[in-house]
SEFIZA-3560 file (N, C-alpha, C; in Angstrom, 3 decimals):
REM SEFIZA-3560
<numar><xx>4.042</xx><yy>-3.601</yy><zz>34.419</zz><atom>N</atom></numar>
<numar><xx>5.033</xx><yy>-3.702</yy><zz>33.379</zz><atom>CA</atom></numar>
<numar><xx>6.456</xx><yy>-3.508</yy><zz>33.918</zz><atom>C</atom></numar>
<numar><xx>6.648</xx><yy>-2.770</yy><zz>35.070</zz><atom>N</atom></numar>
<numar><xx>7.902</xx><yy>-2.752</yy><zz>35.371</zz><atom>CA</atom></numar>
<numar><xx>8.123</xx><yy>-3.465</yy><zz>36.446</zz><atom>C</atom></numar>
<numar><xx>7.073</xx><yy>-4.666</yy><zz>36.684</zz><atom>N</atom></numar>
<numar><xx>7.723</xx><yy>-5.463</yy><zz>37.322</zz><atom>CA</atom></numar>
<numar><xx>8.448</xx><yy>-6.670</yy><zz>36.777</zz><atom>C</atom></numar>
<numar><xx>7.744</xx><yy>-6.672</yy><zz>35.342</zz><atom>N</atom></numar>
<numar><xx>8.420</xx><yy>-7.403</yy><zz>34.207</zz><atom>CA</atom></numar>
<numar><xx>9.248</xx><yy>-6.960</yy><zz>34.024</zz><atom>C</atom></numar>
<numar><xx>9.786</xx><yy>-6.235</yy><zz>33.666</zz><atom>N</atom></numar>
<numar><xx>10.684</xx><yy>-5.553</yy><zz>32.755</zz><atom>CA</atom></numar>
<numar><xx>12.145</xx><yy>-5.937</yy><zz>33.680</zz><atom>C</atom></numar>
<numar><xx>12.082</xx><yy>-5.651</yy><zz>35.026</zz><atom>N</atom></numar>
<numar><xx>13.169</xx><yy>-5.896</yy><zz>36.696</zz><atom>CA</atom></numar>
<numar><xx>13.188</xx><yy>-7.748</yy><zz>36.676</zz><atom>C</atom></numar>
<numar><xx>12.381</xx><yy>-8.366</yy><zz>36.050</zz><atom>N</atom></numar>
<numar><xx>12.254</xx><yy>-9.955</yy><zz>36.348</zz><atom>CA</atom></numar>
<numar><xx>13.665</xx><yy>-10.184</yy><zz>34.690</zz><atom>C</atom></numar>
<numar><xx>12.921</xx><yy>-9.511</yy><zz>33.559</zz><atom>N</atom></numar>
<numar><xx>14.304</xx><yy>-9.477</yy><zz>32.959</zz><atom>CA</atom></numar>
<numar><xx>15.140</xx><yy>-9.244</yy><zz>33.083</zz><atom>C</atom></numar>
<numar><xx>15.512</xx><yy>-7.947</yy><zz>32.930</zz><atom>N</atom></numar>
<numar><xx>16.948</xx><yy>-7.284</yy><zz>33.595</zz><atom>CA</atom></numar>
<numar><xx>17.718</xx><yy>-8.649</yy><zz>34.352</zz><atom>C</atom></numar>
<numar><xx>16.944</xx><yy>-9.341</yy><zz>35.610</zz><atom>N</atom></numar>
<numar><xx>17.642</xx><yy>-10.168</yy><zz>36.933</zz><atom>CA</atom></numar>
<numar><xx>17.996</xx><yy>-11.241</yy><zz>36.335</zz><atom>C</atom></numar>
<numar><xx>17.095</xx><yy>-11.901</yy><zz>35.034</zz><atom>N</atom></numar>
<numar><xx>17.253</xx><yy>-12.997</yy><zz>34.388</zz><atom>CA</atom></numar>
<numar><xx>18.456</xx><yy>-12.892</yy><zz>33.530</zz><atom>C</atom></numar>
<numar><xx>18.202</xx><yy>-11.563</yy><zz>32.958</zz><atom>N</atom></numar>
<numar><xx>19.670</xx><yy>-11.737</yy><zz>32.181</zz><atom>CA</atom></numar>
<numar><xx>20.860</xx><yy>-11.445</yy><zz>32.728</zz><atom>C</atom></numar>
<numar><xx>20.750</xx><yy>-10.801</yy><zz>34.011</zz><atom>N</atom></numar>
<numar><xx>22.230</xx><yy>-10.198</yy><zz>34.704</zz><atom>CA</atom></numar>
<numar><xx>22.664</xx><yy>-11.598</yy><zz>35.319</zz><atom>C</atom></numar>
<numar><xx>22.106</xx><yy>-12.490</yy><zz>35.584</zz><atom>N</atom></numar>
<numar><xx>22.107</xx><yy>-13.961</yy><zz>36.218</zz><atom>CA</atom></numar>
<numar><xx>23.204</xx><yy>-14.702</yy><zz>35.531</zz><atom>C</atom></numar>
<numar><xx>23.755</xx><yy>-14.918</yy><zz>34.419</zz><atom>N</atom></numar>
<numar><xx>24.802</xx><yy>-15.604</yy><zz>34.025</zz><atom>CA</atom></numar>
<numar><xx>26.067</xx><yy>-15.416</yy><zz>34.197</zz><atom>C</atom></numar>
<numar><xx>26.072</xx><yy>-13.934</yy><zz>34.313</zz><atom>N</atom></numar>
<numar><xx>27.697</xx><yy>-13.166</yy><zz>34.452</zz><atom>CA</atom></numar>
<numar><xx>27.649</xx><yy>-12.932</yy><zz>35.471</zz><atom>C</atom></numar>
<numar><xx>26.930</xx><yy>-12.659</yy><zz>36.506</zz><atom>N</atom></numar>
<numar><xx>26.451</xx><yy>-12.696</yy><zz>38.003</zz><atom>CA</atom></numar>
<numar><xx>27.143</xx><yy>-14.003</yy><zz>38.812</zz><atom>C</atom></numar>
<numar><xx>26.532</xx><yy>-15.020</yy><zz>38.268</zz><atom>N</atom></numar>
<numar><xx>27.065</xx><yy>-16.200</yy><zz>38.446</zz><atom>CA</atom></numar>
<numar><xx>28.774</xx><yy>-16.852</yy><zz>37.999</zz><atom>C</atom></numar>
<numar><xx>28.810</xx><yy>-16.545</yy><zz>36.811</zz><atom>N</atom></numar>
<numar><xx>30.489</xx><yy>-16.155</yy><zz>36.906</zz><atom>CA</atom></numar>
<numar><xx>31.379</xx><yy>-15.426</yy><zz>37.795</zz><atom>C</atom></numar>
<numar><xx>31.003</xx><yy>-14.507</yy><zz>37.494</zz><atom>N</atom></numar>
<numar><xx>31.595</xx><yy>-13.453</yy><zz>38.911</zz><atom>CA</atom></numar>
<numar><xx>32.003</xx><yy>-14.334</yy><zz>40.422</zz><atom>C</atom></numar>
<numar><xx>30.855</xx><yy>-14.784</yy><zz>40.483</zz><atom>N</atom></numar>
<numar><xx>30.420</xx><yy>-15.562</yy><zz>41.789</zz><atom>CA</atom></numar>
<numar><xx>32.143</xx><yy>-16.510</yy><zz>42.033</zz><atom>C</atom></numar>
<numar><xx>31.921</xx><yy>-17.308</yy><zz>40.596</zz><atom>N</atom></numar>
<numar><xx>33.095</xx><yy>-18.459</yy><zz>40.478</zz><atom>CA</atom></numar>
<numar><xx>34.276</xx><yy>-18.456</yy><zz>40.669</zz><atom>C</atom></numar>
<numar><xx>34.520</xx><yy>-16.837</yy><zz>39.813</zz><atom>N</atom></numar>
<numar><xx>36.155</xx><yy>-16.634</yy><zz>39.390</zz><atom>CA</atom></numar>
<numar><xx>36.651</xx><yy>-15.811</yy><zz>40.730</zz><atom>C</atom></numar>
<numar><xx>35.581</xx><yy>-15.921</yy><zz>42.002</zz><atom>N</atom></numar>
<numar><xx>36.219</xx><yy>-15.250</yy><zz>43.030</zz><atom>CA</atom></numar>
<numar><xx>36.135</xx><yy>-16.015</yy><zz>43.783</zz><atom>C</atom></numar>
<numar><xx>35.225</xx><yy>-17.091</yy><zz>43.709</zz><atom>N</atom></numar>
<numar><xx>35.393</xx><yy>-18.534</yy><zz>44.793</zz><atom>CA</atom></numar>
<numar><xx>36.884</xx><yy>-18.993</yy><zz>44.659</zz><atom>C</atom></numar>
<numar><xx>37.286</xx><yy>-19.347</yy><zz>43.089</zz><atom>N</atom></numar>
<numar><xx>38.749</xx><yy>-20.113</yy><zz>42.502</zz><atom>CA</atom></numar>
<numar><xx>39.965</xx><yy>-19.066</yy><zz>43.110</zz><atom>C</atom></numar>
<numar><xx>39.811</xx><yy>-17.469</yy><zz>43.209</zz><atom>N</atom></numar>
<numar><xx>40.245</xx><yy>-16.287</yy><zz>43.527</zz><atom>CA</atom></numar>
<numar><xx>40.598</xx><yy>-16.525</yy><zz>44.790</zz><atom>C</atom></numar>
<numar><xx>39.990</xx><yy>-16.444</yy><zz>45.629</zz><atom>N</atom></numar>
<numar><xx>40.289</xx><yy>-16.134</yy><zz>47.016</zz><atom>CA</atom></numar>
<numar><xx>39.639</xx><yy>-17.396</yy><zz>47.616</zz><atom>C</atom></numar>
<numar><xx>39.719</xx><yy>-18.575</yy><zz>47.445</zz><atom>N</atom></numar>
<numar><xx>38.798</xx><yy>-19.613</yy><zz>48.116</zz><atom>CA</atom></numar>
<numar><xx>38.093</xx><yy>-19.597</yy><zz>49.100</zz><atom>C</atom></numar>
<numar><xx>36.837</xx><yy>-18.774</yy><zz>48.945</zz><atom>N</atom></numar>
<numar><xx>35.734</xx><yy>-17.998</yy><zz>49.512</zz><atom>CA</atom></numar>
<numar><xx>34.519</xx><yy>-19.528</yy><zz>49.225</zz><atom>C</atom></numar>
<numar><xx>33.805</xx><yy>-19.428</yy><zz>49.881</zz><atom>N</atom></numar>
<numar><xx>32.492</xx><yy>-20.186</yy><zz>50.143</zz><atom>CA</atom></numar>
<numar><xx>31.430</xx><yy>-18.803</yy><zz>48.998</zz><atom>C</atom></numar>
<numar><xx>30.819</xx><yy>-20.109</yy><zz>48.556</zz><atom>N</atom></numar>
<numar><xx>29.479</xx><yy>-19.538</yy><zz>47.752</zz><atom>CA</atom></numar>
<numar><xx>28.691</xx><yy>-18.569</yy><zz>48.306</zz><atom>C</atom></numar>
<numar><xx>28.521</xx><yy>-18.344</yy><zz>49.875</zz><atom>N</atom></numar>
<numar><xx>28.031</xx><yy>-17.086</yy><zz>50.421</zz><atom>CA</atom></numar>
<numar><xx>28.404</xx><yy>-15.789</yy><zz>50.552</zz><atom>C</atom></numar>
<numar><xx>29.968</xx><yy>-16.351</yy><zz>50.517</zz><atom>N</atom></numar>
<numar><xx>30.842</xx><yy>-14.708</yy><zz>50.538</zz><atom>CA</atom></numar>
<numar><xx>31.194</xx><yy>-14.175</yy><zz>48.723</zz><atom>C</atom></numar>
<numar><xx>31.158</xx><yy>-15.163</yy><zz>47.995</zz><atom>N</atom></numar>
<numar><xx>31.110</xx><yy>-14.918</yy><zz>46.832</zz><atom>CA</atom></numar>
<numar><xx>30.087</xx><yy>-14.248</yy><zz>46.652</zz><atom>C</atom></numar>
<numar><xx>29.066</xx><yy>-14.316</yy><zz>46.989</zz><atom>N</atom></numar>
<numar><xx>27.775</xx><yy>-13.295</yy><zz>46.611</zz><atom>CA</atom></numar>
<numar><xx>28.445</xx><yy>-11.783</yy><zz>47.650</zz><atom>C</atom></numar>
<numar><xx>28.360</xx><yy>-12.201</yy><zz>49.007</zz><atom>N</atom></numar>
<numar><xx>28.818</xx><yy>-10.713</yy><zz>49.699</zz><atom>CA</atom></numar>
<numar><xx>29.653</xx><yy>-10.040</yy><zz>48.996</zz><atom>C</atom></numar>
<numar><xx>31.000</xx><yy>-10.332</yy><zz>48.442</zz><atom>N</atom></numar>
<numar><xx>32.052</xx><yy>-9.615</yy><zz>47.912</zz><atom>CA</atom></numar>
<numar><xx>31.519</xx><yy>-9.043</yy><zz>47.011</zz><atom>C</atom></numar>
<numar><xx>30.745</xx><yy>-9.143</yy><zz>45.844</zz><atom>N</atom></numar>
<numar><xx>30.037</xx><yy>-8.111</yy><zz>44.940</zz><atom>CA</atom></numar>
<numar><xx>29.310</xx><yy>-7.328</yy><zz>45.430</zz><atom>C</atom></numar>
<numar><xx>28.294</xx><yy>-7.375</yy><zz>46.074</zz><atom>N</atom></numar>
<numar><xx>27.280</xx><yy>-7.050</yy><zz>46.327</zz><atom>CA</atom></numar>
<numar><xx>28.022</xx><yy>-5.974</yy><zz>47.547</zz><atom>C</atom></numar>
<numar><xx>29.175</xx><yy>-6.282</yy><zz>48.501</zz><atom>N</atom></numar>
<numar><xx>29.986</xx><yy>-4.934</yy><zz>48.807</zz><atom>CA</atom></numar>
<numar><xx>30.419</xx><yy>-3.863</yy><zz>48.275</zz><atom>C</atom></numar>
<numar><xx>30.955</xx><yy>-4.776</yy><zz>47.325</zz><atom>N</atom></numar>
<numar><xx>32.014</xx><yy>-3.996</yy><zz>46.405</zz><atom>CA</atom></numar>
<numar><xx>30.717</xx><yy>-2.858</yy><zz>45.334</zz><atom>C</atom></numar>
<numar><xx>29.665</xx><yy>-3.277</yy><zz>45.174</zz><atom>N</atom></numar>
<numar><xx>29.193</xx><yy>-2.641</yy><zz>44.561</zz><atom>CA</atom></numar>
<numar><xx>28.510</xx><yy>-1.253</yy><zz>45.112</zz><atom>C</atom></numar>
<numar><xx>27.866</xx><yy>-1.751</yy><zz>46.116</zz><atom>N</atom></numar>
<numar><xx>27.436</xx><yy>-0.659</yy><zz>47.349</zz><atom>CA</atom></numar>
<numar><xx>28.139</xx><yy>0.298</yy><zz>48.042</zz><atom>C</atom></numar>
<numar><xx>29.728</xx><yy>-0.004</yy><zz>48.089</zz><atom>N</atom></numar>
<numar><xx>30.881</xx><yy>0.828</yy><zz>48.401</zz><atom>CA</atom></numar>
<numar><xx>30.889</xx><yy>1.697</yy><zz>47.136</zz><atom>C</atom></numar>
<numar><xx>31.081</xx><yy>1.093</yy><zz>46.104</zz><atom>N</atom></numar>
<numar><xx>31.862</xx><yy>1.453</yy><zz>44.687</zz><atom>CA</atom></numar>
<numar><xx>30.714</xx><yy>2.401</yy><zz>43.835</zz><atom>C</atom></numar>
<numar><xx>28.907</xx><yy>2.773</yy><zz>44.441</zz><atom>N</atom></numar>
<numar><xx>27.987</xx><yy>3.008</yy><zz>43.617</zz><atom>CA</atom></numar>
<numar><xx>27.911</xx><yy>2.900</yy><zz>42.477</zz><atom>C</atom></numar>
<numar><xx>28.271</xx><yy>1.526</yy><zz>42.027</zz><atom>N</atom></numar>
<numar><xx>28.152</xx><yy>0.831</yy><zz>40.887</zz><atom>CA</atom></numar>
<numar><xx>27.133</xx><yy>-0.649</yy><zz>40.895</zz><atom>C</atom></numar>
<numar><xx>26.288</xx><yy>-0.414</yy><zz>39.874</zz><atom>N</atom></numar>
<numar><xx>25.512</xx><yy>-1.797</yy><zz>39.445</zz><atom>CA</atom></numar>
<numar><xx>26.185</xx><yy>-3.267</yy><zz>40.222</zz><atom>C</atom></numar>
<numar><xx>25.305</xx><yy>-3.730</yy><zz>40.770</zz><atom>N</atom></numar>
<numar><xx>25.917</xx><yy>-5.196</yy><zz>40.936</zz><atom>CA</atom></numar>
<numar><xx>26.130</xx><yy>-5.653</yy><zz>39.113</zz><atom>C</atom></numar>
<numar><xx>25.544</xx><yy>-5.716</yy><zz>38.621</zz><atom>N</atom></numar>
<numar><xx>25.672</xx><yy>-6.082</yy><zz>36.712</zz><atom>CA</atom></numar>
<numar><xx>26.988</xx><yy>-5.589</yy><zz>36.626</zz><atom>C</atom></numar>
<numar><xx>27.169</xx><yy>-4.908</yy><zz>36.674</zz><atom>N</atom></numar>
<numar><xx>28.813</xx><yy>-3.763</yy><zz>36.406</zz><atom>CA</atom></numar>
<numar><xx>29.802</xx><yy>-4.432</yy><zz>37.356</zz><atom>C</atom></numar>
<numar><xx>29.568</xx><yy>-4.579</yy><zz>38.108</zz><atom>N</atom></numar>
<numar><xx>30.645</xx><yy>-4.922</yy><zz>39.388</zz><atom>CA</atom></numar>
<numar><xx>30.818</xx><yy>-6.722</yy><zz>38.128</zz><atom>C</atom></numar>
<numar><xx>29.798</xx><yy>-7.508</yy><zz>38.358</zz><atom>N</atom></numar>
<numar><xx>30.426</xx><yy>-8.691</yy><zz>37.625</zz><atom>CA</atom></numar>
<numar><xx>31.134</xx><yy>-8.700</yy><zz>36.281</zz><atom>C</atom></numar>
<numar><xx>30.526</xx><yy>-7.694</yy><zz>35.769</zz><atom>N</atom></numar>
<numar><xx>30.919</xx><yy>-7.428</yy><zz>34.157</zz><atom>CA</atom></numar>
<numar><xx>32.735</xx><yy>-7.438</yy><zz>34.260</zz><atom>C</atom></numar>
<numar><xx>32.773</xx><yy>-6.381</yy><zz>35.118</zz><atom>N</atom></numar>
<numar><xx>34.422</xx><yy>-6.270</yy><zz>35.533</zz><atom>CA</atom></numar>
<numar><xx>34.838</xx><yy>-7.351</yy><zz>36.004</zz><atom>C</atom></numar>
<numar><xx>34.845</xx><yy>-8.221</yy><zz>36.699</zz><atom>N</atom></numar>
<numar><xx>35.041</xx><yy>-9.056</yy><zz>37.623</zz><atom>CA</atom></numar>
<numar><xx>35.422</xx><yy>-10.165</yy><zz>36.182</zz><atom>C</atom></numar>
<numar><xx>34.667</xx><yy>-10.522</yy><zz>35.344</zz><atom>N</atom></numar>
<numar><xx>34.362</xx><yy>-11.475</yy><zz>34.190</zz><atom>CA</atom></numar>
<numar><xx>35.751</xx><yy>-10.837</yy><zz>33.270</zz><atom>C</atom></numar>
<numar><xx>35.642</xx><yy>-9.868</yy><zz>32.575</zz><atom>N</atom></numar>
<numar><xx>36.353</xx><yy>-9.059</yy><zz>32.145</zz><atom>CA</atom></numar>
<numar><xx>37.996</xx><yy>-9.275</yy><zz>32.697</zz><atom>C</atom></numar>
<numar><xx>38.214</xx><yy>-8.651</yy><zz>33.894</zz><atom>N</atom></numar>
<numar><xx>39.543</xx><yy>-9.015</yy><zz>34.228</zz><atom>CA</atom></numar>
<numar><xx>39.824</xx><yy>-10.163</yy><zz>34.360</zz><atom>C</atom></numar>
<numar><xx>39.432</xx><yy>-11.620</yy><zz>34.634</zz><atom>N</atom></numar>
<numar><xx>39.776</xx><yy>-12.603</yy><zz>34.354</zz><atom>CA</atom></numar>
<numar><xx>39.734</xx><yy>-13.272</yy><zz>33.288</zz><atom>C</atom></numar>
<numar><xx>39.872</xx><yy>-12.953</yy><zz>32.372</zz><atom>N</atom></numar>
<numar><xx>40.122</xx><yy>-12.579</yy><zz>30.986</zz><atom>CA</atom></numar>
<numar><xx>41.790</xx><yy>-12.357</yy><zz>30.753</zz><atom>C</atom></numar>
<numar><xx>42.483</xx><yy>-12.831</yy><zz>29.481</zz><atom>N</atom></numar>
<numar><xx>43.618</xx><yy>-12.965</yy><zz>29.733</zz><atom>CA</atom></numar>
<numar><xx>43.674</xx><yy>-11.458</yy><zz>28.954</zz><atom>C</atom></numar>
<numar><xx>44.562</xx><yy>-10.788</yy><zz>29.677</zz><atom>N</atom></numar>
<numar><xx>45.294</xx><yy>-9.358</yy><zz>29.500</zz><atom>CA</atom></numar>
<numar><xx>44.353</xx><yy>-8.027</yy><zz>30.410</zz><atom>C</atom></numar>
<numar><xx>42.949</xx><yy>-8.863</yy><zz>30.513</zz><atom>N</atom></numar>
<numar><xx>42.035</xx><yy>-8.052</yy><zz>30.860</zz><atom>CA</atom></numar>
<numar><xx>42.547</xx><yy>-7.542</yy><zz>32.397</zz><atom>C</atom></numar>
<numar><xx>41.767</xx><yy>-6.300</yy><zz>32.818</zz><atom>N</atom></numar>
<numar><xx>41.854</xx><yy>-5.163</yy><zz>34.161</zz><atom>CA</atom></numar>
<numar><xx>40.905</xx><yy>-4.735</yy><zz>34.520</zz><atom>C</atom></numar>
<numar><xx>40.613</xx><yy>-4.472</yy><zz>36.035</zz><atom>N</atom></numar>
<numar><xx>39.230</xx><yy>-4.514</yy><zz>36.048</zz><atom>CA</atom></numar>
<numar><xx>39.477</xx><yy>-2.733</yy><zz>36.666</zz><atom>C</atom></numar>
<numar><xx>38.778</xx><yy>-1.939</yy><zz>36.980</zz><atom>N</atom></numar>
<numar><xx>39.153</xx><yy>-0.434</yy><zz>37.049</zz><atom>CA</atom></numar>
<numar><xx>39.970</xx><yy>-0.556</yy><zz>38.975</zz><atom>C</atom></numar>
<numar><xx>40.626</xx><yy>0.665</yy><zz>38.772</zz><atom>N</atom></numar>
<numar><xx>41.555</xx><yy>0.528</yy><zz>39.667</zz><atom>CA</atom></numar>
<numar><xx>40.580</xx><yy>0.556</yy><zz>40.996</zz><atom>C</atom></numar>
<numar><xx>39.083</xx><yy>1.685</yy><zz>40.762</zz><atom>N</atom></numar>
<numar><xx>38.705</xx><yy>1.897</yy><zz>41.966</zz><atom>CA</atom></numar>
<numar><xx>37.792</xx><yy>0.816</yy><zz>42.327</zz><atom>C</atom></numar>
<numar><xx>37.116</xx><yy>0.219</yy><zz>41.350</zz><atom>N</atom></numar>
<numar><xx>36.650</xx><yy>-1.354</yy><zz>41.853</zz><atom>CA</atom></numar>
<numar><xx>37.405</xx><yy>-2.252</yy><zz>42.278</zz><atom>C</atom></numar>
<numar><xx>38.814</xx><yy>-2.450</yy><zz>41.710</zz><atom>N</atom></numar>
<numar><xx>39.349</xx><yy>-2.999</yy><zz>42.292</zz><atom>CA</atom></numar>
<numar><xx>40.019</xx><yy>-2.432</yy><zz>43.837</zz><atom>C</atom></numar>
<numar><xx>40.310</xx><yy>-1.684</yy><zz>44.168</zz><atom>N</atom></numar>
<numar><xx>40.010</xx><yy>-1.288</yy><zz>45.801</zz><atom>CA</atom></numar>
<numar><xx>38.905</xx><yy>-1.817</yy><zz>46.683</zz><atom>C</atom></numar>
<numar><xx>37.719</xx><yy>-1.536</yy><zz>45.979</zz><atom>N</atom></numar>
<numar><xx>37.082</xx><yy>-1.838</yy><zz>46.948</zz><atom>CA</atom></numar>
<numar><xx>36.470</xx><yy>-3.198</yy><zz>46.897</zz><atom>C</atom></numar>
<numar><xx>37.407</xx><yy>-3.815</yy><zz>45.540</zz><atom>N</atom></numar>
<numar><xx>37.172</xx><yy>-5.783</yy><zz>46.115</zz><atom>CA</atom></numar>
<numar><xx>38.277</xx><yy>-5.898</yy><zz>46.753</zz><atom>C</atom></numar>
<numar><xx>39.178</xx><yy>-5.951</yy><zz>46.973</zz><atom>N</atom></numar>
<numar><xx>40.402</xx><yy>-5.837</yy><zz>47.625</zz><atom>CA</atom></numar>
<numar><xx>40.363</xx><yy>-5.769</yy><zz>49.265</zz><atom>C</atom></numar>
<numar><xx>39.326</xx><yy>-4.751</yy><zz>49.470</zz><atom>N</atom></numar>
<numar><xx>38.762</xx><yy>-4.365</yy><zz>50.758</zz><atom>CA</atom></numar>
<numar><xx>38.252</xx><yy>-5.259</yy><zz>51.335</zz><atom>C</atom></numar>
<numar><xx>36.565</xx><yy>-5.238</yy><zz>50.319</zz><atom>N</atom></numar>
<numar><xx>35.785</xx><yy>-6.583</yy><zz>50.546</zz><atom>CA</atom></numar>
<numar><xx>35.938</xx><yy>-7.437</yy><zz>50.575</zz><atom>C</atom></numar>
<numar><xx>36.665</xx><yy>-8.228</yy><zz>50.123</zz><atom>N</atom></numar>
<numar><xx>37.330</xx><yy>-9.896</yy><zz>50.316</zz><atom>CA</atom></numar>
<numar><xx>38.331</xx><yy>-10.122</yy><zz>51.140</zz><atom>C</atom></numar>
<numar><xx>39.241</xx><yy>-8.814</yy><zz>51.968</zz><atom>N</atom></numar>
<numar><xx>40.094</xx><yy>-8.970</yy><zz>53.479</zz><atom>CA</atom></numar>
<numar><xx>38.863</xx><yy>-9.165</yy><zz>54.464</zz><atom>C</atom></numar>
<numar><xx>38.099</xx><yy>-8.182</yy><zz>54.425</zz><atom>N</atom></numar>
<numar><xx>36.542</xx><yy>-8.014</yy><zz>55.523</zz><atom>CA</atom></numar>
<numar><xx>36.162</xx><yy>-9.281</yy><zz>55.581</zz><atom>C</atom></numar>
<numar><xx>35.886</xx><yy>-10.102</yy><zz>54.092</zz><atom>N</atom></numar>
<numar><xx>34.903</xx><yy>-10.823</yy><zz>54.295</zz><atom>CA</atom></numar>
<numar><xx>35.744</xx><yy>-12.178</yy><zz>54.783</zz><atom>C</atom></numar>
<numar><xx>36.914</xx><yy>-12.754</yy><zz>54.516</zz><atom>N</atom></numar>
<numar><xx>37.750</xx><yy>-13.320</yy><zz>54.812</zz><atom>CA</atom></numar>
<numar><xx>38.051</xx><yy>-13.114</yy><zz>56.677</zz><atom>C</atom></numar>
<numar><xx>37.940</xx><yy>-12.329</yy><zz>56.953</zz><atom>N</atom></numar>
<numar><xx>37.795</xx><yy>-12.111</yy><zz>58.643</zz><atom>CA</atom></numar>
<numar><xx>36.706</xx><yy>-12.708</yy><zz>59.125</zz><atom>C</atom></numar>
<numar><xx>35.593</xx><yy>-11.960</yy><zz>58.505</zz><atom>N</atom></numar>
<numar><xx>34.279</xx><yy>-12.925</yy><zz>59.025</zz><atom>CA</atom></numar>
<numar><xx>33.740</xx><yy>-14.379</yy><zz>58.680</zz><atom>C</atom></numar>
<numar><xx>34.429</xx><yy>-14.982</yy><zz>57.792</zz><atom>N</atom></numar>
<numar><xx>34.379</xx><yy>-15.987</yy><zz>57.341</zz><atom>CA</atom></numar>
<numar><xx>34.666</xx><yy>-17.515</yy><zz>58.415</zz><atom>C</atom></numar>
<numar><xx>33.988</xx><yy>-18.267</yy><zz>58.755</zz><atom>N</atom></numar>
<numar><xx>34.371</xx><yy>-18.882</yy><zz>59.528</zz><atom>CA</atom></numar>
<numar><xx>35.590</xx><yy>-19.777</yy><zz>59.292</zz><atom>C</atom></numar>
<numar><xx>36.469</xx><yy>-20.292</yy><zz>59.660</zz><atom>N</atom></numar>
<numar><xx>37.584</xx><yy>-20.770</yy><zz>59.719</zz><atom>CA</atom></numar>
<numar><xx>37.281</xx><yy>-22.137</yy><zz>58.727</zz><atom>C</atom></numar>
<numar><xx>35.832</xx><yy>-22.781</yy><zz>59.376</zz><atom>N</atom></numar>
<numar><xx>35.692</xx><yy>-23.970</yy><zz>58.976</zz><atom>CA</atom></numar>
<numar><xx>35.252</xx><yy>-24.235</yy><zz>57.386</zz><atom>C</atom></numar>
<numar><xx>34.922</xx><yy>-23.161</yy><zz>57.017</zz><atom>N</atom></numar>
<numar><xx>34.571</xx><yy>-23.007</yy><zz>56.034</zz><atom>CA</atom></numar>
<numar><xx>35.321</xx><yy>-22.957</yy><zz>54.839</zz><atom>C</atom></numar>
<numar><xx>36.775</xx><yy>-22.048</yy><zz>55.219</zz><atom>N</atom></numar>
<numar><xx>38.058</xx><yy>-22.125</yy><zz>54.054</zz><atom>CA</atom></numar>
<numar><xx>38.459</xx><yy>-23.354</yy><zz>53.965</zz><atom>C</atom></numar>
<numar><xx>39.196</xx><yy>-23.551</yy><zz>52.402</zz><atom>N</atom></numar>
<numar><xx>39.938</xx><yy>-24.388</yy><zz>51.978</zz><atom>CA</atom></numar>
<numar><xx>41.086</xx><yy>-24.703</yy><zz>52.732</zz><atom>C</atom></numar>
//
C-alpha cells in the first residue's frame, strides 16, 4: 500500500514539477537536464521537498509572486554551479 500511495504522491507532484522544470529553462537558458539538477539541488541543500522547491519556483513566477529568501539562495547557488558544469555546447 505504500508503494501505491509514493506512485501517487509522484503522479501528482509531476505537473508543477514539470513547470518548475520550464520557468527555469526560459530563466536561465539551462538544458532540460540541468533544469531537473537545479531543483533537485536546491532542494537537498535547502531540506525541503522537491514538491515544495517547485511549488515556490511556480509561485514566484507568478506576477507579484516571491519565492522565500532562503530557497532562493540556494537556487541562486545552484544554477551558477550548474551553469559551470554545463557544457558550453549546450547553452543558448
Amino acid at each position: 500500500m505504500q508503494e501505491i500511495d509514493q506512485l501517487h504522491q509522484a503522479m501528482d507532484s509531476r505537473p508543477v514539477i514539470d513547470m518548475a522544470r520550464g520557468i527555469l529553462m526560459a530563466r536561465f537558458g539551462c538544458s532540460t537536464e540541468s533544469a531537473w539538477e537545479i531543483p533537485v539541488t536546491v532542494s537537498q541543500h535547502s531540506n525541503a521537498k522537491l514538491r515544495g522547491v517547485a511549488d515556490c519556483l511556480v509561485e514566484a513566477a507568478q506576477p507579484g509572486g516571491e519565492m522565500p529568501q532562503d530557497l532562493q539562495q540556494h537556487l541562486s547557488l545552484a544554477a551558477v554551479q550548474n551553469s559551470r558544469d554545463e557544457p558550453a555546447t549546450r547553452r543558448p
